[in-house]
C-alpha atoms as an extended CHARMM CRD file, in Angstrom:
* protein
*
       194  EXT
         1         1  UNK       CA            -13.4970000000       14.7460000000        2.7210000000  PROA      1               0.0000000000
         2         2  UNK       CA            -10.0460000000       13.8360000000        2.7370000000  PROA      2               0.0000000000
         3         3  UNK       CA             -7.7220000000       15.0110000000        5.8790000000  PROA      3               0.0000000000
         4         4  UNK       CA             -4.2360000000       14.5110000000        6.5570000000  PROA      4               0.0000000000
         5         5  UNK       CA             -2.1070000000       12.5380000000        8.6550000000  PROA      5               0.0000000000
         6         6  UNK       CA             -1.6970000000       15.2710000000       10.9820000000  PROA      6               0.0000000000
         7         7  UNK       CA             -5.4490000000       15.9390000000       11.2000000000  PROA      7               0.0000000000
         8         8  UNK       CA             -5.6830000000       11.9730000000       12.2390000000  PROA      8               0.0000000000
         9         9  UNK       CA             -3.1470000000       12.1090000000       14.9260000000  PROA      9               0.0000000000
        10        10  UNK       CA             -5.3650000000       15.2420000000       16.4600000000  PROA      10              0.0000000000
        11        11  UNK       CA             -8.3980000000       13.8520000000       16.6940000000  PROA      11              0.0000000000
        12        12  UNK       CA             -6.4210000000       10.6070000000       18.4340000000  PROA      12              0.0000000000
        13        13  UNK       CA             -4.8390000000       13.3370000000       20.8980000000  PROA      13              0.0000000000
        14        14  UNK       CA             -8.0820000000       14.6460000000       21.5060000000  PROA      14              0.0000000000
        15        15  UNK       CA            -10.4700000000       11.5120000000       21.5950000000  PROA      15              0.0000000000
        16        16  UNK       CA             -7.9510000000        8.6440000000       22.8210000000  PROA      16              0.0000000000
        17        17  UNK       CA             -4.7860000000       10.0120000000       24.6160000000  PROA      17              0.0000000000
        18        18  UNK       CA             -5.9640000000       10.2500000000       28.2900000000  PROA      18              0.0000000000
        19        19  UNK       CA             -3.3140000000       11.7480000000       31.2490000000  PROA      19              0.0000000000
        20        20  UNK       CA             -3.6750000000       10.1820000000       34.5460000000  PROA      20              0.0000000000
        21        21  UNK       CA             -3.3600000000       12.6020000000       37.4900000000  PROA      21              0.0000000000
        22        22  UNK       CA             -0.0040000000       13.5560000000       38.9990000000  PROA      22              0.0000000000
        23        23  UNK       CA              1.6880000000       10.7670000000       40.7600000000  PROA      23              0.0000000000
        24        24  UNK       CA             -1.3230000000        8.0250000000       39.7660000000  PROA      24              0.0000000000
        25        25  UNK       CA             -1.0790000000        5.3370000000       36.7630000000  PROA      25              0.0000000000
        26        26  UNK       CA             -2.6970000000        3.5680000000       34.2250000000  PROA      26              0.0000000000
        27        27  UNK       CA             -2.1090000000       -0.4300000000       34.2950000000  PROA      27              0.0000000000
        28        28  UNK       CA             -2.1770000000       -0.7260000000       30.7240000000  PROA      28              0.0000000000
        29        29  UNK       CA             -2.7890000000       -4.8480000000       29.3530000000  PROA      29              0.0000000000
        30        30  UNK       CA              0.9310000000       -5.5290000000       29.5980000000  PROA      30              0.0000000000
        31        31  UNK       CA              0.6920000000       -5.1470000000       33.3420000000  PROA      31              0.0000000000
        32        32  UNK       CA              2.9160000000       -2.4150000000       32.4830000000  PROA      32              0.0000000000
        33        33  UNK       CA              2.1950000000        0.6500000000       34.3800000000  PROA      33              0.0000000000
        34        34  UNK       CA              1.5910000000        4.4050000000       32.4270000000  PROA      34              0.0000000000
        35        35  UNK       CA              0.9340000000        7.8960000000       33.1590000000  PROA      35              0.0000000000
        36        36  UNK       CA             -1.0140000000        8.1870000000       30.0900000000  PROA      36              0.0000000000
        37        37  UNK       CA             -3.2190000000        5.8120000000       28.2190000000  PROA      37              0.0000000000
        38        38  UNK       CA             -4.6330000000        5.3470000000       24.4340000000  PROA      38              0.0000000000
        39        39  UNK       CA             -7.4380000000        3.7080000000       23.9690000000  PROA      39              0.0000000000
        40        40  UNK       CA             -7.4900000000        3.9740000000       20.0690000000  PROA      40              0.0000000000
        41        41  UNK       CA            -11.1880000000        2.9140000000       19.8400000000  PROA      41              0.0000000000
        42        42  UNK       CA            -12.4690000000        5.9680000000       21.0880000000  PROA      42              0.0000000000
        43        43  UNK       CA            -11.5290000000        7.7060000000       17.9540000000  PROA      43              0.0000000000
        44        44  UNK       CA            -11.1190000000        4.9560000000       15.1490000000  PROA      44              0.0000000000
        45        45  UNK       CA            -14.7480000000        4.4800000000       15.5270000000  PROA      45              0.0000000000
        46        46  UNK       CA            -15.8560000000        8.0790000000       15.0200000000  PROA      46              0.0000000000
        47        47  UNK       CA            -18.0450000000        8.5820000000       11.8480000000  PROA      47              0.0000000000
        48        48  UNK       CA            -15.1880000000       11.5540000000       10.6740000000  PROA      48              0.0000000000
        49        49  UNK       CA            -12.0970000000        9.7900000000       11.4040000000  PROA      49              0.0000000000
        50        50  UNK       CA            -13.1540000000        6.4380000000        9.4050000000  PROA      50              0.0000000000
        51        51  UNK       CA            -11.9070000000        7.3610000000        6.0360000000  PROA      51              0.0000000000
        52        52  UNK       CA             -8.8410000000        9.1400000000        7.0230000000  PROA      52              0.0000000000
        53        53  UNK       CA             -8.2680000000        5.9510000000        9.7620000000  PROA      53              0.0000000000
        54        54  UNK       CA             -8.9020000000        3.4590000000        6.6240000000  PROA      54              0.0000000000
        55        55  UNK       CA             -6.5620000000        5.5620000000        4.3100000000  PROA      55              0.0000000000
        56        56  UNK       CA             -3.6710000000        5.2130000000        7.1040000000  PROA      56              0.0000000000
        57        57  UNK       CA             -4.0280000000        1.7920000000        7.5480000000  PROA      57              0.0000000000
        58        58  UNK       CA             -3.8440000000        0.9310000000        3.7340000000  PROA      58              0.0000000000
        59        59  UNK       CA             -0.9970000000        3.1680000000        3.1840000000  PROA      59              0.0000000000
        60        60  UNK       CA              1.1630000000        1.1580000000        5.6480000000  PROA      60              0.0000000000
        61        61  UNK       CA             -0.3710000000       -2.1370000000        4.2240000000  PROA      61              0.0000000000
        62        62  UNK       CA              0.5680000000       -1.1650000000        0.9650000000  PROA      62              0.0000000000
        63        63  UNK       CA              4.6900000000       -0.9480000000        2.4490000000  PROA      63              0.0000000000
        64        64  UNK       CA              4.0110000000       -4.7160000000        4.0240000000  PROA      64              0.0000000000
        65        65  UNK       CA              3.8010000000       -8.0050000000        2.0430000000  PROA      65              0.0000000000
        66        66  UNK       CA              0.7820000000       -8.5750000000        0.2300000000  PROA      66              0.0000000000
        67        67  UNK       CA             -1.8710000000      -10.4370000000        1.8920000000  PROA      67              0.0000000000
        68        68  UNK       CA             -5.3020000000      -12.2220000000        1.1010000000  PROA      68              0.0000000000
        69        69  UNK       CA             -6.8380000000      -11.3040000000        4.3620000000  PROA      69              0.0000000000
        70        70  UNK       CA             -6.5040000000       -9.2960000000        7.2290000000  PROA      70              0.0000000000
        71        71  UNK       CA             -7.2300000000      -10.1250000000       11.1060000000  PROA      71              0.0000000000
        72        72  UNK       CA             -8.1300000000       -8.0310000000       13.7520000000  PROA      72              0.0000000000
        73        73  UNK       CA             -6.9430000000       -8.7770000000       17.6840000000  PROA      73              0.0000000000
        74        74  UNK       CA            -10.3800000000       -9.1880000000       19.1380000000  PROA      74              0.0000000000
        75        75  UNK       CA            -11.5200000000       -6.4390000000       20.3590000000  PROA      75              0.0000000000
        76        76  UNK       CA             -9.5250000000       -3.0090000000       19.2030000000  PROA      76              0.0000000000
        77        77  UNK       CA             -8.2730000000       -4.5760000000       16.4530000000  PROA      77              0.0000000000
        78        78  UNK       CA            -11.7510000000       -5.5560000000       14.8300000000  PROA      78              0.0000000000
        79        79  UNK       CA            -13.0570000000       -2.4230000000       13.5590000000  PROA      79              0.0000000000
        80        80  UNK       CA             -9.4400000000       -1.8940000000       12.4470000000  PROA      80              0.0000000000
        81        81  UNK       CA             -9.2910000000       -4.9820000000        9.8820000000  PROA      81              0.0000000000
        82        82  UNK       CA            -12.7710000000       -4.1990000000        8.8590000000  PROA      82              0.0000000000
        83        83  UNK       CA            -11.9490000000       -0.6930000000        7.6140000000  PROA      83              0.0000000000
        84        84  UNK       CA             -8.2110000000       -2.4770000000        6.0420000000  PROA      84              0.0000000000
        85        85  UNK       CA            -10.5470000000       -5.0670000000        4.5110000000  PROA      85              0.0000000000
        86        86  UNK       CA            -11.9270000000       -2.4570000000        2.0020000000  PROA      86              0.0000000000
        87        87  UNK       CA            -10.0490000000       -2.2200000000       -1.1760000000  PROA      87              0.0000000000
        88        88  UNK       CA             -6.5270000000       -2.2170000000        0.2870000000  PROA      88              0.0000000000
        89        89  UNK       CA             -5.2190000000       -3.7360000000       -3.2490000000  PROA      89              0.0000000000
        90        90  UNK       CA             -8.4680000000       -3.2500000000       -4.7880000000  PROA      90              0.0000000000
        91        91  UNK       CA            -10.6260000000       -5.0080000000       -3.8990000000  PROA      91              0.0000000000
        92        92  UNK       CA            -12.2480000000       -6.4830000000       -0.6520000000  PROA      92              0.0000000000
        93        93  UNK       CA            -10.4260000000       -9.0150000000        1.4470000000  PROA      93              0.0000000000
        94        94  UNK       CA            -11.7280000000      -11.7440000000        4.0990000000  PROA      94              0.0000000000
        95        95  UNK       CA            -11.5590000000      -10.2520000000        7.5200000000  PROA      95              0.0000000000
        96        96  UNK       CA            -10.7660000000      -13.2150000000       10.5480000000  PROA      96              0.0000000000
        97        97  UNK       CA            -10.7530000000      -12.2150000000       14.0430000000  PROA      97              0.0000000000
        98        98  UNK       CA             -8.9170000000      -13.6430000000       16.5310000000  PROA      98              0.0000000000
        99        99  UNK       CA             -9.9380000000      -13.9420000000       20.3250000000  PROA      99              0.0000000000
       100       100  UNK       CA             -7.6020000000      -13.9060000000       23.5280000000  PROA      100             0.0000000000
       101       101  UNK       CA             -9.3300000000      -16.8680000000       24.4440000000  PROA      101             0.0000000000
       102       102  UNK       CA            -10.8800000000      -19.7340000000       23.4080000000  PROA      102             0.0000000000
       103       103  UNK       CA            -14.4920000000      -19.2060000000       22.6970000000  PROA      103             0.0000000000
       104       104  UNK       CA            -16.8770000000      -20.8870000000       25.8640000000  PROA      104             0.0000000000
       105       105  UNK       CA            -19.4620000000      -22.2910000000       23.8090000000  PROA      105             0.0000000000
       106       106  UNK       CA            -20.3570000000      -23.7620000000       20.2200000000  PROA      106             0.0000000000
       107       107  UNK       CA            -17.1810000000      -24.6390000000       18.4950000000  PROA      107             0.0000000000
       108       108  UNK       CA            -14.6670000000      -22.9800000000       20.8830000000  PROA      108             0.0000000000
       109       109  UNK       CA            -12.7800000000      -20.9720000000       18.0950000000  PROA      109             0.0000000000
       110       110  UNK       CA             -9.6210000000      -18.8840000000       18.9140000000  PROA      110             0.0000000000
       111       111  UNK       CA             -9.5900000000      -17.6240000000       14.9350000000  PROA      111             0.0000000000
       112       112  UNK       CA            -12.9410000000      -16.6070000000       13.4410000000  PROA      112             0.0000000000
       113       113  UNK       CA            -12.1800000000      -16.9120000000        9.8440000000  PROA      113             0.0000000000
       114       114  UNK       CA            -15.0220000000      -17.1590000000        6.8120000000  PROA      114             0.0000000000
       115       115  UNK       CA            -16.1740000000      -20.3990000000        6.3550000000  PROA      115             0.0000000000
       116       116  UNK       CA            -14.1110000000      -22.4060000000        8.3380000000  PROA      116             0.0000000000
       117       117  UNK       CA            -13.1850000000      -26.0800000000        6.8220000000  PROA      117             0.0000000000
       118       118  UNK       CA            -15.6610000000      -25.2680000000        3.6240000000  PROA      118             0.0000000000
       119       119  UNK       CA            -12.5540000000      -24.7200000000        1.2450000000  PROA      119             0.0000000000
       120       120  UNK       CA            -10.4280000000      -22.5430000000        0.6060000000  PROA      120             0.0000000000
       121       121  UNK       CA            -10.5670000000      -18.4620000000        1.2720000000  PROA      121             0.0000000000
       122       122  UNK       CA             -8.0780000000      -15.6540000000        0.6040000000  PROA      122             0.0000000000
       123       123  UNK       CA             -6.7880000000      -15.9400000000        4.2700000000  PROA      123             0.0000000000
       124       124  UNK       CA             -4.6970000000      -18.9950000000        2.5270000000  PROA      124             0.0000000000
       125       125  UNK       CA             -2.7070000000      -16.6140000000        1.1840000000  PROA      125             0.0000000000
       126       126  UNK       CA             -1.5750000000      -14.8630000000        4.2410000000  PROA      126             0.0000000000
       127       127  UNK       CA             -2.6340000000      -12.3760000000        6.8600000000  PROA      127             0.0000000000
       128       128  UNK       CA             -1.6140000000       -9.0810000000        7.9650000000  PROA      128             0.0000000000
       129       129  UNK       CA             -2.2990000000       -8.4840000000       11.9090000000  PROA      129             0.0000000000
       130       130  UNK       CA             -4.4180000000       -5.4680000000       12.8760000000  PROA      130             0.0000000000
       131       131  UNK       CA             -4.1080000000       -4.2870000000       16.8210000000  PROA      131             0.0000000000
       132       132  UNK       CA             -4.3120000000       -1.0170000000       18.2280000000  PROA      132             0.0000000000
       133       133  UNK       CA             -1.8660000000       -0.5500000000       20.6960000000  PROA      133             0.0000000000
       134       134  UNK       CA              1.6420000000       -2.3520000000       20.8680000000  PROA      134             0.0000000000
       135       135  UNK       CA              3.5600000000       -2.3300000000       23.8630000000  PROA      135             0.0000000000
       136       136  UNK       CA              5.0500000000       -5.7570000000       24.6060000000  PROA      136             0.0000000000
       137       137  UNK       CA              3.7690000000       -7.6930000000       21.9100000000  PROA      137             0.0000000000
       138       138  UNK       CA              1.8680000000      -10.1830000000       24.2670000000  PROA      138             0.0000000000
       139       139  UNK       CA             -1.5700000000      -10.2370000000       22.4460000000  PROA      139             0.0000000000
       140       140  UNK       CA              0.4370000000       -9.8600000000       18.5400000000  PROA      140             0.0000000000
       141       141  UNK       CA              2.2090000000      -12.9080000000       19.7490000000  PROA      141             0.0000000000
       142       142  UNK       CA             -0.5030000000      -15.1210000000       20.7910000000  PROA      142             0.0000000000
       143       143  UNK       CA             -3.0370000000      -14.4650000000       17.8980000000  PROA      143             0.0000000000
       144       144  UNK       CA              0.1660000000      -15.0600000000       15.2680000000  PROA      144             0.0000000000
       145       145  UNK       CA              0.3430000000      -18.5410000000       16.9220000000  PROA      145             0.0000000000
       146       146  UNK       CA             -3.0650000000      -19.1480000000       16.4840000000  PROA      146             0.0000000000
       147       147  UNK       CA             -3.3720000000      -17.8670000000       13.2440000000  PROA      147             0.0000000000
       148       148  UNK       CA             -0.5420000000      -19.9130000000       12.2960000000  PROA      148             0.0000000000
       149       149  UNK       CA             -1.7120000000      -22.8230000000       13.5870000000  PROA      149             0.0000000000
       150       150  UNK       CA             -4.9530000000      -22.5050000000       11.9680000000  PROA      150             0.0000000000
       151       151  UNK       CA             -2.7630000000      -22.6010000000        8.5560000000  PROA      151             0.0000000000
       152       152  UNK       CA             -2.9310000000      -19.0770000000        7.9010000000  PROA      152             0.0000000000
       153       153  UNK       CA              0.6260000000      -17.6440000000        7.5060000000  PROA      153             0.0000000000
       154       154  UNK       CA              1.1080000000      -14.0880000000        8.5920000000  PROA      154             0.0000000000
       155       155  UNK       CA              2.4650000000      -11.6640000000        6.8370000000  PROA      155             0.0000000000
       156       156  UNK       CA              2.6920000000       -8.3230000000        8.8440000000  PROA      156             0.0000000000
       157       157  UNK       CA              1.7520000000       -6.8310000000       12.0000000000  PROA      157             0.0000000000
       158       158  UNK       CA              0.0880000000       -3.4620000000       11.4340000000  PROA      158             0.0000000000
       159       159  UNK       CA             -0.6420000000       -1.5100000000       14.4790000000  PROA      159             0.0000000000
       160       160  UNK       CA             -2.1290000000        2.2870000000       15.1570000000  PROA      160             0.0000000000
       161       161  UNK       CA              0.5710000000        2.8880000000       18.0650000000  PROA      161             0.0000000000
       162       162  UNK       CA              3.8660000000        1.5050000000       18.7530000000  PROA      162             0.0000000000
       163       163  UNK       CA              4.3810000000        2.5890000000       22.7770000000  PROA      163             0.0000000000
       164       164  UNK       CA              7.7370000000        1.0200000000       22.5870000000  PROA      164             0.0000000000
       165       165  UNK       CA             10.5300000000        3.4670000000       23.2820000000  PROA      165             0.0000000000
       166       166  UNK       CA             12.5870000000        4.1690000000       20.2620000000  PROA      166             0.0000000000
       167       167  UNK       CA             15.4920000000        2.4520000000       21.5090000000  PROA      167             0.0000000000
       168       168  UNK       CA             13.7750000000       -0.7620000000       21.7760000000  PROA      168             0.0000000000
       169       169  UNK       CA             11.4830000000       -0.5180000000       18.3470000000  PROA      169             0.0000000000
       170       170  UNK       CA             12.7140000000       -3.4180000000       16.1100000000  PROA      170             0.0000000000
       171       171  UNK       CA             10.9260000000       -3.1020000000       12.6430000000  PROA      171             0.0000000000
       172       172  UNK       CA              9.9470000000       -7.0470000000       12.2960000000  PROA      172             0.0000000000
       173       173  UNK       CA              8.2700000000       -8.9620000000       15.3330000000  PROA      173             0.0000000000
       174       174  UNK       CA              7.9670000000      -12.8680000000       15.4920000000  PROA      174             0.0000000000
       175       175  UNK       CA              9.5990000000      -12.7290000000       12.5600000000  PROA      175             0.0000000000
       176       176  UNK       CA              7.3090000000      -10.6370000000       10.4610000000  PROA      176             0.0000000000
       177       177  UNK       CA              7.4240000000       -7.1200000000        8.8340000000  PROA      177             0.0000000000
       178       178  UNK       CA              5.7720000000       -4.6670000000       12.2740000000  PROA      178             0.0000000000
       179       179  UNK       CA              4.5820000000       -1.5560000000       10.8150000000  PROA      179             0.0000000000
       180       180  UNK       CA              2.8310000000        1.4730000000       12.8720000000  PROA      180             0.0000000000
       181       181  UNK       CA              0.8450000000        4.6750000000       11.8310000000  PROA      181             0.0000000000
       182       182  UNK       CA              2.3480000000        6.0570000000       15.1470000000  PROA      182             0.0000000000
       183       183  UNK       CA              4.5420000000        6.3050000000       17.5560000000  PROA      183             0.0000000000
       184       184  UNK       CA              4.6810000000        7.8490000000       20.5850000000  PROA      184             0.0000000000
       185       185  UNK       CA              7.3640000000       10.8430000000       19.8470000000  PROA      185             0.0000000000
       186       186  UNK       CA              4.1970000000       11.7440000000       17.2330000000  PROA      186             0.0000000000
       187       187  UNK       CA              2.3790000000       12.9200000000       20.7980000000  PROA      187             0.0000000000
       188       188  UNK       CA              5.1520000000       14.2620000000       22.2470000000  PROA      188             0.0000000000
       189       189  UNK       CA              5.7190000000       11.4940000000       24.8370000000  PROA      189             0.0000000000
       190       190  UNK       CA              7.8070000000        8.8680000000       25.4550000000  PROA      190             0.0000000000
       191       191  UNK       CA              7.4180000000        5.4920000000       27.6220000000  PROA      191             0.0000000000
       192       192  UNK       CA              8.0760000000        6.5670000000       31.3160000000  PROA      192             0.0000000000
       193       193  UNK       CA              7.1400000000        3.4880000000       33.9000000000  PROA      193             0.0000000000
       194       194  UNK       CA              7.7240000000       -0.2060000000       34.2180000000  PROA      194             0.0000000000
């Protein structure tokens, strides 16, 4: 069944967006502190929101460079890439997922890419960045140094929300294309602590 945009950004107000009480606040992963908090998971991974959350994220990574992989921000963004990964030009791409940290054991990976050192995969041909939520950038920047270090060149950031306010949206980050399926003026809100 295909929904709309609109429908999408419903079920996210309804599933995701949650309002702390008067005068209390979230501390969101920035450190930053919120009266309201999105915690994109809780809907992106919802049987009926999968195709309409895949259609939105191919749409906007159809506007970005083209890529031969996509990699999710470990852990919102995993589910994210996966659904990206299907068909966004036509056919499948290689899905990498990139940690905070170093892994503890085995190999200690920071990028967890297909077949790592056994040739080459699509990834050589560049990335695009899936995360959920983008407020400062913090967690975008880190896993665009490791990708790049790992010899995969990125070419986009694609997130589900931009918290940013308005005034201080840019539409490129670390020197990449930063694309968003929304913002927070699509909820009515805008950015209100520090």
């Amino acid at each position: 069944m295909h929904h709309s945009l609109t429908w999408l950004r419903d079920q996210f107000e309804k599933y995701s967006l949650k309002r702390a009480p008067a005068g209390e606040f979230f501390t969101l992963a920035s450190g930053k502190k919120s009266s309201f908090y999105f915690d994109v998971k809780r809907t992106a991974q919802r049987g009926e929101v999968v195709e309409e959350m895949a259609r939105a994220l191919k749409t906007e990574a159809r506007a970005m460079p083209k890529a031969g992989a996509v990699a999710g921000v470990v852990l919102g963004g995993c589910h994210l890439a996966t659904l990206l990964s299907t068909a966004v030009y036509g056919h499948p791409l290689d899905v990498i997922y990139v940690r905070k940290e170093p892994k503890e054991h085995g190999t200690g990976n920071l990028v967890e890419a297909p077949a790592p050192g056994e040739g080459p995969t699509s990834a050589s041909e560049g990335v695009i960045v899936v995360e959920d939520v983008f407020t400062t950038g913090g967690s975008s920047r880190k896993a665009i140094e490791a990708l790049t270090n790992a010899a995969y060149p990125v070419k986009g950031l694609l997130v589900v929300l931009d918290r940013r306010r308005p005034e201080d949206r840019t539409d490129t980050f670390e020197g990449v294309p930063l694309h968003s399926i929304f913002k927070l003026e699509d909820f009515g809100l805008v950015e209100d602590a520090g």
